[in-house]
MDTraj code that builds the backbone (N, CA, C; nanometers):
import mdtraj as md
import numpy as np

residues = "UNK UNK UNK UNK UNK UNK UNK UNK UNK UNK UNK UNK UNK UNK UNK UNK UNK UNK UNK UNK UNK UNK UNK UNK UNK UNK UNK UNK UNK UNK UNK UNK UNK UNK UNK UNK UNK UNK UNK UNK UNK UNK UNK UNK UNK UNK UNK UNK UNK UNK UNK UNK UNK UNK UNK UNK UNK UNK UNK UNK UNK UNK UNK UNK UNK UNK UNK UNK UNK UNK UNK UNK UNK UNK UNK UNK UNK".split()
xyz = np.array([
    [0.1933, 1.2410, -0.1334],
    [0.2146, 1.2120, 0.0068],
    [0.3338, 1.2887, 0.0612],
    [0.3657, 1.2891, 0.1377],
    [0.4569, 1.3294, 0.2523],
    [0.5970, 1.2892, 0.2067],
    [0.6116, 1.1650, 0.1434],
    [0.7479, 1.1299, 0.0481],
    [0.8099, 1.1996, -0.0618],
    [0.6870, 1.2690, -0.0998],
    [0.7238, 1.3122, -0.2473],
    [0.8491, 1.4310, -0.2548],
    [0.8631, 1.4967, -0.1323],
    [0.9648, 1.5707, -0.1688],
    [1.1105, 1.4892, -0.0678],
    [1.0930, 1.3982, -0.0467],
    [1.1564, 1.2861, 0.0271],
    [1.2637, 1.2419, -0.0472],
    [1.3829, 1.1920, -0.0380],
    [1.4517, 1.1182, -0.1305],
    [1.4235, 0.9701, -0.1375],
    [1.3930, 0.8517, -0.1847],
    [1.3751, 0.7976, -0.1803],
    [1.4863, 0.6764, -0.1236],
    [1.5633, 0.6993, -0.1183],
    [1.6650, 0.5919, -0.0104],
    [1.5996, 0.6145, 0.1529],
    [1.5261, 0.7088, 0.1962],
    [1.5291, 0.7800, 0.3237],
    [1.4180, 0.6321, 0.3544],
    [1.3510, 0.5956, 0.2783],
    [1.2350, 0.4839, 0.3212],
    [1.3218, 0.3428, 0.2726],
    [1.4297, 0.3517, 0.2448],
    [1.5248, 0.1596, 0.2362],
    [1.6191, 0.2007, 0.3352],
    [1.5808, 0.2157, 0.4849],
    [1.7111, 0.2574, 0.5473],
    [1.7666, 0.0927, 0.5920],
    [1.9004, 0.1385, 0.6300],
    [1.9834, 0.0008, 0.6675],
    [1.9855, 0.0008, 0.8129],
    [1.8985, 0.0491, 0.9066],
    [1.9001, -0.0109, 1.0398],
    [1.7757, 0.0718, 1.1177],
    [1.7720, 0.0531, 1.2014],
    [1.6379, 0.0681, 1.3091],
    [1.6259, 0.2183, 1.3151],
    [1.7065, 0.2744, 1.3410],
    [1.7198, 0.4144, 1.3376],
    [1.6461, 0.4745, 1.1974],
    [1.6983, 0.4460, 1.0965],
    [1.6460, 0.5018, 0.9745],
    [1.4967, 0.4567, 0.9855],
    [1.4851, 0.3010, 1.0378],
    [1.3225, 0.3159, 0.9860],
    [1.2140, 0.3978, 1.0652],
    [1.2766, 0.4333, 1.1787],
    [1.1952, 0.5239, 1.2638],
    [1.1948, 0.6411, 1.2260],
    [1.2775, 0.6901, 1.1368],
    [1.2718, 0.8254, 1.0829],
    [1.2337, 0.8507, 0.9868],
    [1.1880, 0.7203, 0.8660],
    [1.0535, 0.7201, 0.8051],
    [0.9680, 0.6572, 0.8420],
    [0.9212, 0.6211, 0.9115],
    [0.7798, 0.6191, 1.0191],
    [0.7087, 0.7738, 1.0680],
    [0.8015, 0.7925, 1.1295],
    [0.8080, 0.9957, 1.0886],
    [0.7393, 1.0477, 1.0459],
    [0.8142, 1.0477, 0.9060],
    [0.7653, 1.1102, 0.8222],
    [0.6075, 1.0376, 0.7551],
    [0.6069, 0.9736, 0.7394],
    [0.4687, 0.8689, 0.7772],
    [0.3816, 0.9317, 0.8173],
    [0.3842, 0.9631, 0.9645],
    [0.2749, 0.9623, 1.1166],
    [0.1774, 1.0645, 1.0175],
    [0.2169, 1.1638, 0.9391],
    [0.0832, 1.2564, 0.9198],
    [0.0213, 1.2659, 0.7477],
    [0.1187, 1.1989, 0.7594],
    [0.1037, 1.1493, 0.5893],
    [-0.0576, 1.0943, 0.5092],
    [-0.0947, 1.2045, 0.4307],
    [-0.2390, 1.1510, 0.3780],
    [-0.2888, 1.0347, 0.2754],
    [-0.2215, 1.0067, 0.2890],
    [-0.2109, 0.8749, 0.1981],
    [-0.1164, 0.7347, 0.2308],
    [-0.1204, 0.7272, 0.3714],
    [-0.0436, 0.6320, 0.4204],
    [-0.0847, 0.5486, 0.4189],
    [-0.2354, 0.5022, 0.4305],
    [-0.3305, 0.3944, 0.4362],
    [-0.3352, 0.3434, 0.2780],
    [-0.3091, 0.4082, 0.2118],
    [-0.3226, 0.3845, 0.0862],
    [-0.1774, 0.3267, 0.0225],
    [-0.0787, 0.4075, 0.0528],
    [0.0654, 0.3480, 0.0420],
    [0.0809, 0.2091, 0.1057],
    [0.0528, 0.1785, 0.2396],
    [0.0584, 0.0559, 0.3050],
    [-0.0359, -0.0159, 0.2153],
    [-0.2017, -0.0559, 0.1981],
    [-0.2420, -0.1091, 0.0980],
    [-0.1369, -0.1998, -0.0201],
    [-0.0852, -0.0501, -0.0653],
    [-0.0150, -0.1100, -0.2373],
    [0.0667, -0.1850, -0.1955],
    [0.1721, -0.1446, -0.0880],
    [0.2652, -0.2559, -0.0206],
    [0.2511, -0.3844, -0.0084],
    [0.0925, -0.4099, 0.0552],
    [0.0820, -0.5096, 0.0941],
    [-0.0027, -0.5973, 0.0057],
    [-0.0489, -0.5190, -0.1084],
    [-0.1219, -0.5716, -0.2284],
    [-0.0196, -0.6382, -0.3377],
    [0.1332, -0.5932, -0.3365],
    [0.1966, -0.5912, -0.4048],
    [0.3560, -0.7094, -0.3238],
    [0.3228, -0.7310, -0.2641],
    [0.4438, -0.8237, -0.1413],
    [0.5573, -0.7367, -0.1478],
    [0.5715, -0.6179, -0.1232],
    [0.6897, -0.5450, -0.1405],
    [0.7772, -0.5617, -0.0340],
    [0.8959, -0.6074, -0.0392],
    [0.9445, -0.7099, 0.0791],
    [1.0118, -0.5887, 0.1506],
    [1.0733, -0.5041, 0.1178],
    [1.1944, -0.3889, 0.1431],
    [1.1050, -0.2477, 0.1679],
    [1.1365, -0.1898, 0.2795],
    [1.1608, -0.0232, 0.3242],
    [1.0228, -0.0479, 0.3773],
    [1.0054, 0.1190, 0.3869],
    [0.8985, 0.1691, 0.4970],
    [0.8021, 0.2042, 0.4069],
    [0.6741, 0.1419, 0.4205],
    [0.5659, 0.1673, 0.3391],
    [0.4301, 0.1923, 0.4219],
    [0.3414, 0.2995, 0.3764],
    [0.2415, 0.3522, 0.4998],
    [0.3037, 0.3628, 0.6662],
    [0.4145, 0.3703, 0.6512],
    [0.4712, 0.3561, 0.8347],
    [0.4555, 0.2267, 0.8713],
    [0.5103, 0.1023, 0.7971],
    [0.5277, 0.0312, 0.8351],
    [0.6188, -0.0381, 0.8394],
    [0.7174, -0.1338, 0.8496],
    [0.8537, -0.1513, 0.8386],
    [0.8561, -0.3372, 0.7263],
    [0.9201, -0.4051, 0.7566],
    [0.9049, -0.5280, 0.6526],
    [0.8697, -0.6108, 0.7703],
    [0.9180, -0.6001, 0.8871],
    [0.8883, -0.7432, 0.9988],
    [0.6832, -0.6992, 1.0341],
    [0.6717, -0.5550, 0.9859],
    [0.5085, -0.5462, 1.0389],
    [0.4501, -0.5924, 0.9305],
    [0.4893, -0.5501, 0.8098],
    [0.3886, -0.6220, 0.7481],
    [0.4087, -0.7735, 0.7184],
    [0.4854, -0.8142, 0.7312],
    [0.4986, -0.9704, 0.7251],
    [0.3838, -0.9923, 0.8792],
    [0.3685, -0.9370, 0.9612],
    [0.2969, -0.9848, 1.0032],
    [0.1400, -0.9268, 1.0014],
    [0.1406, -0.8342, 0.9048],
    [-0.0311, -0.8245, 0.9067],
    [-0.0675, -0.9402, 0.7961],
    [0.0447, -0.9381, 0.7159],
    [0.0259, -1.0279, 0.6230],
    [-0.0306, -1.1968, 0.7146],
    [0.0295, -1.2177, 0.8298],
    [0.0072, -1.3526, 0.8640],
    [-0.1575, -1.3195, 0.9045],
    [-0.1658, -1.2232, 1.0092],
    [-0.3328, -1.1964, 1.0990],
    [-0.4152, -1.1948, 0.9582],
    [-0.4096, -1.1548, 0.8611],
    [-0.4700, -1.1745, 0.7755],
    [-0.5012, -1.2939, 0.7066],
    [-0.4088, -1.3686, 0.6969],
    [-0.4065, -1.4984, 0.6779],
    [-0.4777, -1.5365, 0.7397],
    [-0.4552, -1.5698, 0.8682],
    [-0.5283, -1.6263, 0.9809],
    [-0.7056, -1.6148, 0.9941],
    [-0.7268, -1.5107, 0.9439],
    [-0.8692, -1.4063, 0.9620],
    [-0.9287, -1.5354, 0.8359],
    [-0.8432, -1.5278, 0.6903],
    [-0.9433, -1.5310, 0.5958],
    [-0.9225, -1.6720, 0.5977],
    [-0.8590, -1.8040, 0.6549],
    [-0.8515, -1.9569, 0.7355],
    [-0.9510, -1.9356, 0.8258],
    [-1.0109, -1.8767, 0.8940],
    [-1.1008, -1.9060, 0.9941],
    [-1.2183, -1.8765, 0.9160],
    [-1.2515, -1.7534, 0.8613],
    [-1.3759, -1.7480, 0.7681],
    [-1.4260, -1.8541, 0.7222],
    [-1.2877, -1.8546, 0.6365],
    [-1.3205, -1.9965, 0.5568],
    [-1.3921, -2.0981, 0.6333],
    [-1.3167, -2.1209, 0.7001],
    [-1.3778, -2.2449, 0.7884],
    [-1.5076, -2.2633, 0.8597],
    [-1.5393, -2.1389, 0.9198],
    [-1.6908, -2.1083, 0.9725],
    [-1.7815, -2.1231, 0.8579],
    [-1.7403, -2.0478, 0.7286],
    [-1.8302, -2.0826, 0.5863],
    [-1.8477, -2.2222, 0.5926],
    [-1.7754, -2.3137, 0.5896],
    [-1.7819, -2.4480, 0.5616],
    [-1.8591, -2.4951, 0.6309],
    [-1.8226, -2.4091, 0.7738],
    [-1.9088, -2.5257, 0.8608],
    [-2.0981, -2.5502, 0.8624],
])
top = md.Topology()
chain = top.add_chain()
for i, resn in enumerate(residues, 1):
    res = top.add_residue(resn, chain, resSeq=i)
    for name in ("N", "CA", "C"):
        top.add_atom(name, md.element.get_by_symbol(name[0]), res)
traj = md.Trajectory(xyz[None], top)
């Protein structure tokens, strides 16, 4: 991916600024969908993963939640 010649602190930045500048580097990245995945397969709480930051995926993590509670529930019904 697009990281690999990246240093790897550049994706644990310590404020808003940094994470937009690996988002960045992200945007064209071929394997971002796939990086975000492992992230979110893996609860990786810290840095920028597929261009996403920790407050986004905490929340795909919830819509997802939400998605597979309602399934559920329509199954049941």
């Amino acid at each position: 991916g697009n990281c690999a010649d990246t240093h790897p602190s550049v994706f644990f930045p310590a404020d808003g600024a940094g994470v937009i500048a690996a988002q960045r580097i992200c945007e064209s990245c071929p394997v971002s969908a796939e990086c975000l995945e492992y992230a979110l397969h893996h609860r990786i709480p810290h840095g920028v993963w597929g261009g996403t930051s920790e407050r986004q995926r905490r929340r795909i993590h919830s819509a997802r939640r939400l998605r597979r509670v309602a399934a559920n529930a329509q199954s049941a019904a």
